[in-house]
C-alpha positions in Angstrom: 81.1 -39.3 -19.5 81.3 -39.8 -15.9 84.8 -41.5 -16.1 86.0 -38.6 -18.2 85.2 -36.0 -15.0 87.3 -37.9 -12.3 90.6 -37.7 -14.5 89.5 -33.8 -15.6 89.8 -33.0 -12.2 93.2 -35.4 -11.7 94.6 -33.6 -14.8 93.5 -30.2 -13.0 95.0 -31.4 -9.5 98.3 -32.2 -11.0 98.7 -29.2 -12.9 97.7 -27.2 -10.1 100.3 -28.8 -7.9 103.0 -28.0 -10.4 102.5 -24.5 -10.8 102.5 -24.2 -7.3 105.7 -26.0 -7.3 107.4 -23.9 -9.9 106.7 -21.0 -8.0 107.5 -22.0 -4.9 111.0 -22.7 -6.7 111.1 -19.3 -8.4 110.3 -17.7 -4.8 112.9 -19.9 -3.2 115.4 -19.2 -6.4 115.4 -15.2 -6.5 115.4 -15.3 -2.8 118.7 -16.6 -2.6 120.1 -14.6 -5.2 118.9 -11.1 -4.0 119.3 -12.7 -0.1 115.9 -11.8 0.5 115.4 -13.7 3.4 111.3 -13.0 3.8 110.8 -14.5 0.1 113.4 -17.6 0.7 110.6 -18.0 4.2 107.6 -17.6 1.7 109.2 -19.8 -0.8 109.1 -22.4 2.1 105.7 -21.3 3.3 105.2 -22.2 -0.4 106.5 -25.2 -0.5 104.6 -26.6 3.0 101.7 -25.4 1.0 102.6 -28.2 -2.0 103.5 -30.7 0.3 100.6 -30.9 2.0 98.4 -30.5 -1.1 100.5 -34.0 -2.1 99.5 -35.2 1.0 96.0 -34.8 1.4 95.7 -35.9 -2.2 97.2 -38.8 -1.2 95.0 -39.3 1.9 91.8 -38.8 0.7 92.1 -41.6 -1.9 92.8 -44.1 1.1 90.2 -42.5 3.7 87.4 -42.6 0.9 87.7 -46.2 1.2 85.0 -48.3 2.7 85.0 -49.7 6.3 87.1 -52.9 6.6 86.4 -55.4 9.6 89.6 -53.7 11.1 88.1 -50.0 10.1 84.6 -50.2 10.6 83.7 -46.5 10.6 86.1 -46.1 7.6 89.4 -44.2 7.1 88.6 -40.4 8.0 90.5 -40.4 10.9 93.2 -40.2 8.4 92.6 -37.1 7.3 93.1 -35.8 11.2 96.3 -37.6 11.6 98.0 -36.7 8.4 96.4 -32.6 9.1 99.1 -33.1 12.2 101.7 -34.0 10.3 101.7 -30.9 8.6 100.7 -28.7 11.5 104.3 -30.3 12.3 105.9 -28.9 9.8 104.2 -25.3 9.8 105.6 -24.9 13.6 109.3 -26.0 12.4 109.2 -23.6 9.4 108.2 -20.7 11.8 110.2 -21.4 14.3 113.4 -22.0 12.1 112.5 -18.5 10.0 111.5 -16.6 13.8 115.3 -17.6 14.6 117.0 -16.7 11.0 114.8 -13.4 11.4 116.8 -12.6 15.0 119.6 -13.4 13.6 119.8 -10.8 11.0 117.9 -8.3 13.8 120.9 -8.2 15.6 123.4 -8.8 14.0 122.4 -6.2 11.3 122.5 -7.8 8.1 123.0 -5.7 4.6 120.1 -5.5 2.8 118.8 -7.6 -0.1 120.0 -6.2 -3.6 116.9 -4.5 -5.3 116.6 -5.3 -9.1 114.6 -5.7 -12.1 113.9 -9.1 -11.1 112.7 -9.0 -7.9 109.7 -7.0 -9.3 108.9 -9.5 -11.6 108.8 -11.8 -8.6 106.6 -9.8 -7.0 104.0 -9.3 -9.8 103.9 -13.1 -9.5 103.3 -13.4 -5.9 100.2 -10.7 -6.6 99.1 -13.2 -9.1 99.4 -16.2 -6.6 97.9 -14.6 -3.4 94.6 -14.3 -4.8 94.6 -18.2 -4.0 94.4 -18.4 -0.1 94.2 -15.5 2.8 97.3 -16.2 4.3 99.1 -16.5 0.9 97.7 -13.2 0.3 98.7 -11.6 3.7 102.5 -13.6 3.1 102.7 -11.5 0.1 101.9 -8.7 1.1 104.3 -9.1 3.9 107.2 -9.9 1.8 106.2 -7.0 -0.9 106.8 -4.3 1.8 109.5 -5.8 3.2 111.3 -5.4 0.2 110.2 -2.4 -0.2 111.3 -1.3 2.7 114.9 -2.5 1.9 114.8 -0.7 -1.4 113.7 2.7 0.6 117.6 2.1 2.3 115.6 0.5 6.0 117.8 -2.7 6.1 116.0 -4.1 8.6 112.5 -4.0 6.3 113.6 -7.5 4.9 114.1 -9.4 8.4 110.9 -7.9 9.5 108.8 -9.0 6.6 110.1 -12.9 7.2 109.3 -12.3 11.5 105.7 -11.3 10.1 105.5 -14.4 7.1 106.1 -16.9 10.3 104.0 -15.3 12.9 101.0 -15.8 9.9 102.8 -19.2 9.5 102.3 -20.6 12.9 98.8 -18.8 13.4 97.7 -20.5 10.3 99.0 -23.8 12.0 97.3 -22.6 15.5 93.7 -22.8 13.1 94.6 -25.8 11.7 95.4 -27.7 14.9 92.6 -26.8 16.9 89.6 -27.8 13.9 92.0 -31.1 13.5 92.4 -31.5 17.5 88.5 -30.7 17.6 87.8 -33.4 15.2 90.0 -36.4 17.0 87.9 -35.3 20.3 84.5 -35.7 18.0 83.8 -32.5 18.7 80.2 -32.1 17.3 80.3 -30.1 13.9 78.9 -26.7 13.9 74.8 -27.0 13.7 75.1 -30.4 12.7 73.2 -31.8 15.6 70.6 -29.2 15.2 70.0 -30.3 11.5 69.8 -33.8 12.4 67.1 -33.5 14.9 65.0 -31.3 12.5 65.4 -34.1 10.2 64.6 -37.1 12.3 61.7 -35.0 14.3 59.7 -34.1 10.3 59.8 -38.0 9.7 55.9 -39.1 10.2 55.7 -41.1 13.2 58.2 -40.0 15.1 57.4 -38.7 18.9 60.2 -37.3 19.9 64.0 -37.5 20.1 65.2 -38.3 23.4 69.3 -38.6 22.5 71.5 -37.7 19.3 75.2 -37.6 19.3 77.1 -36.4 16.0 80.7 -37.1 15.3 83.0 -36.3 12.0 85.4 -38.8 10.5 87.1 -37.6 7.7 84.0 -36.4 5.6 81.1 -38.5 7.4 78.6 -37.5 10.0 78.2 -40.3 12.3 74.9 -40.0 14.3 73.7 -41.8 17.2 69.9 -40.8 17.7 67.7 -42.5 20.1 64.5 -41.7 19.1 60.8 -42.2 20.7 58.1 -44.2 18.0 54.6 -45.0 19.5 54.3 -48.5 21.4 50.8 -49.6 19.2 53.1 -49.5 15.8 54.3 -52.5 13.9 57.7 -53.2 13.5 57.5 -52.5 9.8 56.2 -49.9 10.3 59.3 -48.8 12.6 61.2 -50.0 10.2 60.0 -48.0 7.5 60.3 -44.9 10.1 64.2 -45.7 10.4 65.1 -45.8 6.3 63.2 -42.5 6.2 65.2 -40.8 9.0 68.1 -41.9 7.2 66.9 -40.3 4.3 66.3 -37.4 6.0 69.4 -37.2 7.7 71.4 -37.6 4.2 69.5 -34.7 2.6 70.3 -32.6 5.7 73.6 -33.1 5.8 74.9 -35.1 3.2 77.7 -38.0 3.9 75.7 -39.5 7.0 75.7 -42.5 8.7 72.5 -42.7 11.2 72.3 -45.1 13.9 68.6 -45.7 15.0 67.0 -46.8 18.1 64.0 -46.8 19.2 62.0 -46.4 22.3 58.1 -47.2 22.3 56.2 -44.3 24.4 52.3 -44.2 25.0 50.7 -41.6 23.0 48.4 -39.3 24.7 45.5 -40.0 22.2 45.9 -44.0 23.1 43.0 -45.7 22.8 42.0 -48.1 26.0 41.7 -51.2 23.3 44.8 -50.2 21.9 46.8 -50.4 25.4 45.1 -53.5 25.9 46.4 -54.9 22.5 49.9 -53.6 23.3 49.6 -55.5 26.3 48.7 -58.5 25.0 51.5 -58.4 22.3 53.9 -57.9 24.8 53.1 -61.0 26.3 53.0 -62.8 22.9 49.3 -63.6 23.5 46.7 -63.8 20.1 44.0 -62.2 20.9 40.9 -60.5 18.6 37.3 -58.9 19.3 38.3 -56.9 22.3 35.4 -54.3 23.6 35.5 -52.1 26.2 32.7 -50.3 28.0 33.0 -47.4 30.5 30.0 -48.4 33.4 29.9 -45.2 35.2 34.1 -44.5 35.3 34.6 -48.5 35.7 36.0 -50.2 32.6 34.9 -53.6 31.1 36.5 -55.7 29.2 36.5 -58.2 26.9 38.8 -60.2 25.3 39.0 -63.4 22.9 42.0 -65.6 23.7 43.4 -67.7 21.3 45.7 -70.9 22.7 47.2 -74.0 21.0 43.8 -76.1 20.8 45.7 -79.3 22.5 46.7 -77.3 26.0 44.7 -78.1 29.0 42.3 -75.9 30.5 44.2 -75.7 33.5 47.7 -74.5 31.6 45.5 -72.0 29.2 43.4 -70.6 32.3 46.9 -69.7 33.8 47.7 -67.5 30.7 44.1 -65.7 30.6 44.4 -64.9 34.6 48.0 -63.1 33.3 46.9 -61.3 31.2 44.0 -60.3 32.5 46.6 -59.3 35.7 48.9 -57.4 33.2 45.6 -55.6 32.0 44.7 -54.5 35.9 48.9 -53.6 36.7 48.0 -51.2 34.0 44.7 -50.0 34.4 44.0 -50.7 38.3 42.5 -52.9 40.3 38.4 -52.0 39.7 38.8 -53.3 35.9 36.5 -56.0 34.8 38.1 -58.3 32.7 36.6 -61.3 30.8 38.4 -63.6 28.8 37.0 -65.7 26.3 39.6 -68.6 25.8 39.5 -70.3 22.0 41.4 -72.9 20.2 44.5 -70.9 18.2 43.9 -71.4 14.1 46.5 -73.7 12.4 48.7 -71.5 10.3 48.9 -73.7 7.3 46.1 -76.6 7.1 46.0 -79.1 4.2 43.1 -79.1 2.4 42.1 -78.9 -1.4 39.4 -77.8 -3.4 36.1 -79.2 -2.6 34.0 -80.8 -5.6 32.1 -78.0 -8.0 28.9 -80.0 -7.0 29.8 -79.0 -3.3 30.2 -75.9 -3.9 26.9 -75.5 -6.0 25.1 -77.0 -2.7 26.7 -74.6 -0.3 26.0 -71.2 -2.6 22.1 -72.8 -2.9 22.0 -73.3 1.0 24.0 -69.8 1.5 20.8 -68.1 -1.0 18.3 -70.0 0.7 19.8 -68.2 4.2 20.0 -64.8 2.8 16.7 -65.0 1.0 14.2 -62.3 2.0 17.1 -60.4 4.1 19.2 -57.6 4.1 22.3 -59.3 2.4 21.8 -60.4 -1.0 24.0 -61.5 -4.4 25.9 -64.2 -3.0 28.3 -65.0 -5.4 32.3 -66.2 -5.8 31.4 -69.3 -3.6 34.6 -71.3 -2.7 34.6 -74.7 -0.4 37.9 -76.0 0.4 38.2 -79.5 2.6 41.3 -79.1 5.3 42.1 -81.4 8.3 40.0 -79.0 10.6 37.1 -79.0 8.3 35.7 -77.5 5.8 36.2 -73.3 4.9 33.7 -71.6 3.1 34.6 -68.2 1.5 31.8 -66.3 -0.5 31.0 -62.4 -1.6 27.7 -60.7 -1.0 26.0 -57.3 -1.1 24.0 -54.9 1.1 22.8 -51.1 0.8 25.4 -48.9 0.4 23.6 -46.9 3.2 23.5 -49.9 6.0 26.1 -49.5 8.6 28.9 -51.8 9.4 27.1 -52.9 12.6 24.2 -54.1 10.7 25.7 -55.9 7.8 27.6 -57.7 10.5 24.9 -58.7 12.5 23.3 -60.3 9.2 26.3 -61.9 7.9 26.8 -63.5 10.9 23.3 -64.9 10.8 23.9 -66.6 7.8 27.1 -68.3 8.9 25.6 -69.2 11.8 22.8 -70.9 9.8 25.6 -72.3 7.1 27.4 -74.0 10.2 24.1 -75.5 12.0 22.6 -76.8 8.6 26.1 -78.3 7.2 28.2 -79.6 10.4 31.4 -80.1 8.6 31.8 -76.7 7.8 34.5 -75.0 10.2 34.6 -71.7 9.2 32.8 -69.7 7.1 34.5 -66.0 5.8 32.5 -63.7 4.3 33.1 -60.4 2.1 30.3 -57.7 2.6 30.3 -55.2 -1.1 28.1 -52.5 -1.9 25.7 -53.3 -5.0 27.4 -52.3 -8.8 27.0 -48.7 -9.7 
């Protein structure tokens, strides 16, 4: 079905073009026969009117193309170029019918000979006008021109063609300054306007700081530059910009967004989250960082996490940094701590530890949480790695205890996991309300 509507519309095109054609020829035809100079100059109008209809046919196949390495935003520009062609030719028609029209003026030409089949010429360019304003104001030009001539004023005829080129080279005066326009990249009409709303409604944008828009041939080419808060991840950014772009297509259809973006501080900022930004900034790992407000003086503190084999003396270097980025931003009176720890490998080889392993850890993990807040400890796993053994398990608490408490607890039994079994490394835990 949809390979049947692309030829439909050829089969229509063509046609179209043809009729056109044929009348252009029956204008041009009678013309000459009556010597009705106004319809030979709307024949030709006619006939500029097929030509470029040819031509922009022709066009648009090659500037719907995709960008080439040669053409990389496309083949619009095209469009523009072969618009100024014809532009061309409109000025040449009028000028050559503006001097043929003089001619006659003065020199007082006879009148064209009114017959049957003029009128039937004109019925037909009734017909055609209702296609195009300036085919309509043509015709009606040339119909009282020849009117005229048939009412005995000989000069009706020359008067009518004066009038078909003046519309001829204002048409051409419209044409040239929307193509002109276009090869400046004149912004379309409320098109920047549209994109803005657009990008502005994505969530997560701040702000638009820049947005240019440019046409070639049928695309909007935008260039935004657009503010995203500092604390987000850069999938989350990214996620921001295929939205926009979304956005922008439903605004305005054929688009093609450039995105960049500018982290800004949010108002609503948290302190830990400036300190966070801070340290990402500076590549740094860091985790557990509190912040207390003594009286309008801030304290903070921070866990550091290095590569394990650096010295003390290279990784105390990168804590006083950052703790010197963290007063640069905050000011001088901040307290900042730094609690410097061995980085986590990424990937450490281990296996699964024995099932008899794992039934003595989940005994020594009940024994721990006996008589306490935590309770149900269950989906025990023990894995040996070259940094030591990590125990994962699942337990449960009220559904009413706070986060806060359940973490205090928790922490107590890893603490006690750790001291009775020395090869364990690191112990994560899952905190679950009990089964409804």
């Amino acid at each position: 079905m949809s390979a049947q509507i692309p030829n439909a519309k050829s089969t229509v095109a063509t046609i179209s073009v043809f009729a056109s054609a044929g009348m252009a020829v029956a204008k041009f035809v009678v013309g000459i026969a009556i010597g009705s100079l106004a319809l030979i100059s709307e024949a030709l109008h006619s006939s500029v009117d097929v030509a470029a209809t040819v031509i922009t046919w022709v066009v648009v196949r090659v500037s719907d193309l995709p960008a080439d390495e040669e053409h990389q935003y496309g083949h619009g520009t095209l469009e523009s170029v072969s618009a100024l062609g014809v532009i061309a030719l409109l000025y040449v028609l009028a000028g050559g019918i503006l001097v043929a029209s003089w001619g006659r003026l003065r020199e007082g030409t006879p009148p064209p000979a009114i017959s049957a089949i003029p009128f039937i010429v004109l019925q037909a360019l009734a017909a055609d006008a209702l296609h195009f304003a300036s085919d309509v104001l043509g015709s009606i030009a040339v119909i009282i021109g020849l009117a005229l001539a048939g009412l005995g004023y000989w000069w009706g005829d020359a008067a009518a063609a004066v009038a078909v080129a003046i519309m001829i080279a204002l048409l051409g005066l419209r044409m040239a300054r929307s193509t002109v326009e276009t090869l400046l990249d004149r912004a379309p009409e409320g098109a920047s306007q549209k994109a803005g709303a657009a990008i502005r409604a994505v969530p997560g944008v701040v702000g638009v700081e820049r947005l240019r828009v440019r046409m070639v041939g049928p695309t909007h080419f935008i260039d935004a530059v657009v503010q995203v808060p500092r604390t987000y991840p850069i999938d989350r950014v990214d996620d921001i910009k295929r939205k926009a772009q979304e956005a922008v297509g439903a605004a305005l259809g054929d688009a093609d967004l450039t995105f960049t973006t500018v982290p800004v501080a949010r108002s609503n900022e948290s302190v830990r989250e400036r300190i966070m930004v801070i340290a990402r900034n500076s590549g740094l790992a860091v985790h557990h960082v509190t912040v207390h407000d003594l009286g309008g003086r801030l304290i903070v503190g921070i866990d550091l996490e290095v590569d394990g084999a650096m010295t003390l003396t290279a990784a105390h270097n990168i804590a006083h940094g950052l703790e010197r980025s963290i007063r640069d931003d905050f000011g001088e009176d901040v307290e900042v701590d730094t609690h410097i720890e061995p980085l986590e490998p990424e990937l450490p080889l281990g296996a699964d530890a024995t099932p008899g392993r794992v039934e003595t850890i989940k005994a020594a993990l009940s024994r721990l949480a006996a008589d306490g807040a935590i309770h149900d400890i269950h989906n025990v796993r023990v894995r040996d790695t070259d940094a030591g053994e990590i125990v994962n398990f699942h337990c449960r608490a009220a559904p009413s205890m706070s986060v806060i408490k359940v973490h205090e607890n928790v922490d107590e039994i890893e603490r006690g996991l750790r001291r009775a079994f020395p090869t364990v490394k690191r112990v994560i835990s899952h905190a679950e309300p009990p089964h409804t």
